[in-house]
C-alpha positions as CSV (number, residue, x, y, z in Angstrom):
1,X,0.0,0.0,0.0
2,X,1.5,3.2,-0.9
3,X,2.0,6.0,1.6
4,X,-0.3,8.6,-0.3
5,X,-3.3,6.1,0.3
6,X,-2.6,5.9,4.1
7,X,-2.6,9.6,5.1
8,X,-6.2,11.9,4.2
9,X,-6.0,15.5,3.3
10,X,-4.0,17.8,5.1
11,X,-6.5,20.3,5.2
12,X,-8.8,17.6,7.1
13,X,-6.2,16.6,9.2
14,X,-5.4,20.4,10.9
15,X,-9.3,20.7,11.3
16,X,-9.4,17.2,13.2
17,X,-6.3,18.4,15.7
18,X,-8.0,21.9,15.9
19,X,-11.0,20.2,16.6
20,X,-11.0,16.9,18.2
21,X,-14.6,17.0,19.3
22,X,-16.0,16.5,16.0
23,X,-15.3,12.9,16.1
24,X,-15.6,12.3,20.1
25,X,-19.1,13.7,20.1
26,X,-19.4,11.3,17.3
27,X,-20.7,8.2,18.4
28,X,-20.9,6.5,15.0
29,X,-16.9,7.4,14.3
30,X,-15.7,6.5,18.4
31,X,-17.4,3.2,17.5
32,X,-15.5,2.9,13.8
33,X,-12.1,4.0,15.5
34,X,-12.8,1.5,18.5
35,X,-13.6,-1.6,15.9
36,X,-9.9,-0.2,14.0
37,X,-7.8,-0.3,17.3
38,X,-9.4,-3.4,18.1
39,X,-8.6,-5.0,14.7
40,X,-5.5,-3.3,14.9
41,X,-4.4,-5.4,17.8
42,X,-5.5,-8.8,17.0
43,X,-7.4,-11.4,18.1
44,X,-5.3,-12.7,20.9
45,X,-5.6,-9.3,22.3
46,X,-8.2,-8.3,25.2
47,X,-9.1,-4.9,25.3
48,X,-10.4,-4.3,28.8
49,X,-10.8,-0.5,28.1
50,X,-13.0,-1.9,25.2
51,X,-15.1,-4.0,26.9
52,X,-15.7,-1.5,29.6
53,X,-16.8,1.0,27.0
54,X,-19.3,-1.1,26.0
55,X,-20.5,-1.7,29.1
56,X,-20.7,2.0,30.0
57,X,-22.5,2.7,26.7
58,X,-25.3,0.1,27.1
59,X,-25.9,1.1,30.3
60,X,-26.1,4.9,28.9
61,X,-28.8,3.5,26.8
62,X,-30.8,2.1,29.4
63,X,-30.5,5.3,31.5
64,X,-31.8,7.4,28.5
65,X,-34.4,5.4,28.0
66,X,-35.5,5.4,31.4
67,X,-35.0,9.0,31.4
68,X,-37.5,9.6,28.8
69,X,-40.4,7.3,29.7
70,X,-39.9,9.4,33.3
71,X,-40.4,12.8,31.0
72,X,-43.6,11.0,28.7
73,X,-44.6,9.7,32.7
74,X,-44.6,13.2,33.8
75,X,-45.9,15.3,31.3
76,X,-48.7,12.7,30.6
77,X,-49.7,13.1,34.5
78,X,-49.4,16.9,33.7
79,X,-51.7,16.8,30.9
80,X,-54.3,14.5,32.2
81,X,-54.4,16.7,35.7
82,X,-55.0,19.8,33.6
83,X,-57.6,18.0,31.6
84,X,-59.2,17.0,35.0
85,X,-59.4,20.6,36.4
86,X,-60.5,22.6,33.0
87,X,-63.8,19.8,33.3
88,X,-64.3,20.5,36.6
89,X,-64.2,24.1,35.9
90,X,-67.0,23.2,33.0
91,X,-69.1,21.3,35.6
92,X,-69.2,23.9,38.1
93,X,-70.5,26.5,36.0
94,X,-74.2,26.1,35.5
95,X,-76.5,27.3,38.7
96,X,-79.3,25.0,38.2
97,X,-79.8,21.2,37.9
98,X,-80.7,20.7,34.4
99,X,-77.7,22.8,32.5
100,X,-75.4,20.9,35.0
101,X,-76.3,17.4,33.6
102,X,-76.5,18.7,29.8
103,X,-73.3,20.2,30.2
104,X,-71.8,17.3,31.6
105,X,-73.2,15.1,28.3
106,X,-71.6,17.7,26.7
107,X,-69.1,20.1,26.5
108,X,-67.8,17.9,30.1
109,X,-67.6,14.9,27.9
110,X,-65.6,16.5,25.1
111,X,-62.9,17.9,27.5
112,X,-62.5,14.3,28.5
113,X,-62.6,12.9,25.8
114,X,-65.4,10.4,26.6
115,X,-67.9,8.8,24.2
116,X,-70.5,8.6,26.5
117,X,-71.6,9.8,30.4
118,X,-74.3,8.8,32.0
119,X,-75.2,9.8,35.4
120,X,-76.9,6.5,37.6
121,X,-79.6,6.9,40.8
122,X,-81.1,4.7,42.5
123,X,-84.7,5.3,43.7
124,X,-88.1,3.5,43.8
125,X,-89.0,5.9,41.5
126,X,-87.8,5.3,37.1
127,X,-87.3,6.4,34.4
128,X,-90.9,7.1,32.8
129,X,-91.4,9.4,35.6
130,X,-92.1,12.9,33.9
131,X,-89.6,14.7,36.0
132,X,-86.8,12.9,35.3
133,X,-87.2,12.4,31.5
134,X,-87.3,15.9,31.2
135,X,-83.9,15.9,32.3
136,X,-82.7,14.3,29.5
137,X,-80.8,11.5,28.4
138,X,-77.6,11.7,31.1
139,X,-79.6,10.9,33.8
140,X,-80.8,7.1,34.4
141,X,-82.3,5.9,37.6
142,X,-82.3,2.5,38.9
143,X,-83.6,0.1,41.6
144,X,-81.9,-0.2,44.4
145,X,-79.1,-1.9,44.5
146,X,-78.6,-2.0,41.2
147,X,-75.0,-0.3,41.2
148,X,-73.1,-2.9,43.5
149,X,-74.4,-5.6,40.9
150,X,-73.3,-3.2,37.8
151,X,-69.5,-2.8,39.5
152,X,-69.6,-6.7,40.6
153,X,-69.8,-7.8,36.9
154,X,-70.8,-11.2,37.8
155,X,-68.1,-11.7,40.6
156,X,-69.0,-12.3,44.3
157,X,-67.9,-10.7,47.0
158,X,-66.5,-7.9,44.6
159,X,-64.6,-5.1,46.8
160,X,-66.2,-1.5,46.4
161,X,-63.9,0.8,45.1
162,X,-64.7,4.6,44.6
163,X,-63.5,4.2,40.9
164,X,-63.6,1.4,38.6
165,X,-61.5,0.7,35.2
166,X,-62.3,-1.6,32.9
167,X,-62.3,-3.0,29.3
168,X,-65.1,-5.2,27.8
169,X,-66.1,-6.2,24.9
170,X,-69.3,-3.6,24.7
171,X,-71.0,-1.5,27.1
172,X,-74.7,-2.6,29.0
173,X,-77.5,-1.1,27.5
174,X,-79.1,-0.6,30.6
175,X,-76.1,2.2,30.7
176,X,-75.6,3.6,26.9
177,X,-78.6,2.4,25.3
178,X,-78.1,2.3,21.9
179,X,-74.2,3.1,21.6
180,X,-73.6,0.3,24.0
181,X,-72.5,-1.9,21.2
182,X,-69.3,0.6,20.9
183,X,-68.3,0.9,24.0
184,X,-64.8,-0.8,24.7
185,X,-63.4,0.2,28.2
186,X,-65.4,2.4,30.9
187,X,-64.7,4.5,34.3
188,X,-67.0,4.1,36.7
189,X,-67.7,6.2,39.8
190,X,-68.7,5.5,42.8
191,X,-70.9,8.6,44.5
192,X,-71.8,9.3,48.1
193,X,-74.7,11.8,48.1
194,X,-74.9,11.9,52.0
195,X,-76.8,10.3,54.7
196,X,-79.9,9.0,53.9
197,X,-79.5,8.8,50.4
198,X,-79.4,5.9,48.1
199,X,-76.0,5.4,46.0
200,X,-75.0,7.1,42.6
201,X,-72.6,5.8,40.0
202,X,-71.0,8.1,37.4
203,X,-70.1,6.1,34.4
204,X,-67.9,7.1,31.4
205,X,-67.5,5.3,28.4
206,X,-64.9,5.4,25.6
207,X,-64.8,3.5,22.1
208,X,-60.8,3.4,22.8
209,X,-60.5,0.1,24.7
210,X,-56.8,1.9,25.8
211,X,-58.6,4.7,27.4
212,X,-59.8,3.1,30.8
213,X,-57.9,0.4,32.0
214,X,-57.5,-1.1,35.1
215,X,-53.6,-0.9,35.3
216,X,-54.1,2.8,35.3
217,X,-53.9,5.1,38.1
218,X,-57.3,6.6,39.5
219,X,-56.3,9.5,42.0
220,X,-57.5,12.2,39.4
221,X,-60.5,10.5,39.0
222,X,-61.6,10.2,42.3
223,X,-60.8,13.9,43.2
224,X,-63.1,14.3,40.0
225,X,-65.8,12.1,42.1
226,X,-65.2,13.5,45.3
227,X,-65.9,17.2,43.4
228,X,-68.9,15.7,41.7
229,X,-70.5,13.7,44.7
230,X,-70.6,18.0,46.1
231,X,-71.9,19.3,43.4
232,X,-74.7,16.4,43.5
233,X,-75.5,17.2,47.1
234,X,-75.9,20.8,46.6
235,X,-78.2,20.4,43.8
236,X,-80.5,17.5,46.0
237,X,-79.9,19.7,49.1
C-alpha cells in the first residue's frame, strides 16, 4: 500500500487536531475508530478499556431510556391533571340542575374525551317518571341496589372501590342504550350523596378500549368524584 493512500488530506487533518470534538461527540466514528484499534491489535488481544466501554454505553442506553419514559410519565400526568381541572371548571359553571347534567353530556364529555356519560340513581321511582325524563338522556335511575351488581360484573364478593377501570367487549344497555354496542373500556364512579340517600354511579365510556384500564392510576378520577359527589348534594340539598 502506498503512503499517499494511508494519510487523508492535510486540510482535514489540521481541522481534526483543531477540533478533536467533531469525532468524540461522534458516536458513529468512536465506535469505527474503537472496531480499528481493536482489529489493529489482533485477536489474541483483550481490550479491557474496550469492553468496559461497551459496558458503560449500554448502560447509557438504558439510562436514556428510562430518562425519557420518566419525562412521557410526567408530562402525561401533567396533561391529564389539567384536563381534569379545566372539566371540573366546565361542571361547576351552570347554577341550576338541568344545564349541570346537559353540560356534563356535553361540553364535560368532550374535555374528557369520553364517548359517552351517564349519570346512575337509585330510587323506587324510574325512568318514565315525567320529572326525570325531562332531564334528558344523562340521567338514568335504577332500583336499588342495582349499582353494587353493575360494578360486581358477575363476581361475588367484589370489593367496592370509589373508581372502577375496565375494558369489555361492549357496554350494558341498561347504561348507553343504543351506543352500547361501541363501547370498549369504561370509568365508573362510585358517588356518596350523604346520609340518607341511596347510591350514585358516574359512568364514562370510551370506544378506545386503551382509554380506561384497570392498570391505570385513579387518584385524578376520584378527586373528579369526590368534586362531583358536592356538586350532587348541593343540587339534591
Amino acid at each position: 500500500m502506498s503512503t499517499q493512500s494511508q494519510t487523508i488530506d492535510e486540510s482535514l487533518r489540521e481541522e481534526l487536531i483543531s477540533r478533536p470534538d467533531m469525532i468524540l461527540d461522534d458516536r458513529d466514528l468512536m465506535q469505527a475508530l474503537i472496531a480499528a484499534n481493536e482489529r489493529a491489535m489482533g485477536g489474541n488481544i483483550v481490550d479491557l478499556r474496550g469492553i468496559a466501554m461497551d459496558r458503560l454505553e449500554a448502560r447509557l442506553d438504558r439510562l436514556e431510556d428510562t430518562h425519557r419514559s420518566v419525562i412521557a410519565a410526567a408530562y402525561e400526568n401533567l396533561a391529564g391533571t389539567n384536563q381534569i381541572h379545566r372539566a371540573i371548571l366546565r361542571m361547576l359553571d351552570p347554577l341550576e340542575f338541568e344545564p349541570f347534567l346537559r353540560d356534563l353530556g356535553g361540553e364535560v364529555a368532550d374535555i374528557l374525551r369520553v364517548d359517552g356519560v351517564k349519570l346512575v340513581l337509585e330510587s323506587v321511582q324510574n325512568d318514565s317518571d315525567p320529572a326525570i325524563r325531562r332531564l334528558g338522556d344523562v340521567l338514568s335511575v335504577a332500583e336499588p341496589g342495582f349499582i353494587d351488581t353493575f360494578l360486581a360484573d358477575g363476581r361475588n364478593h367484589a370489593p367496592k372501590r370509589q373508581v372502577t377501570l375496565r375494558q369489555m367487549s361492549e357496554g350494558d344497555p341498561a347504561i348507553y342504550g343504543e351506543s352500547a354496542s361501541w363501547m370498549r373500556s369504561e370509568a365508573c364512579l362510585r358517588l356518596d350523596l350523604g346520609a340518607g340517600r341511596l347510591p350514585g354511579l358516574l359512568v364514562m365510556g370510551s370506544e378506545d378500549p386503551q382509554l380506561f384500564t384497570p392498570q391505570q392510576g385513579t387518584d385524578l378520577l376520584a378527586f373528579f368524584a369526590g368534586v362531583f359527589e358536592r356538586a350532587m348534594r348541593r343540587y339534591l340539598a
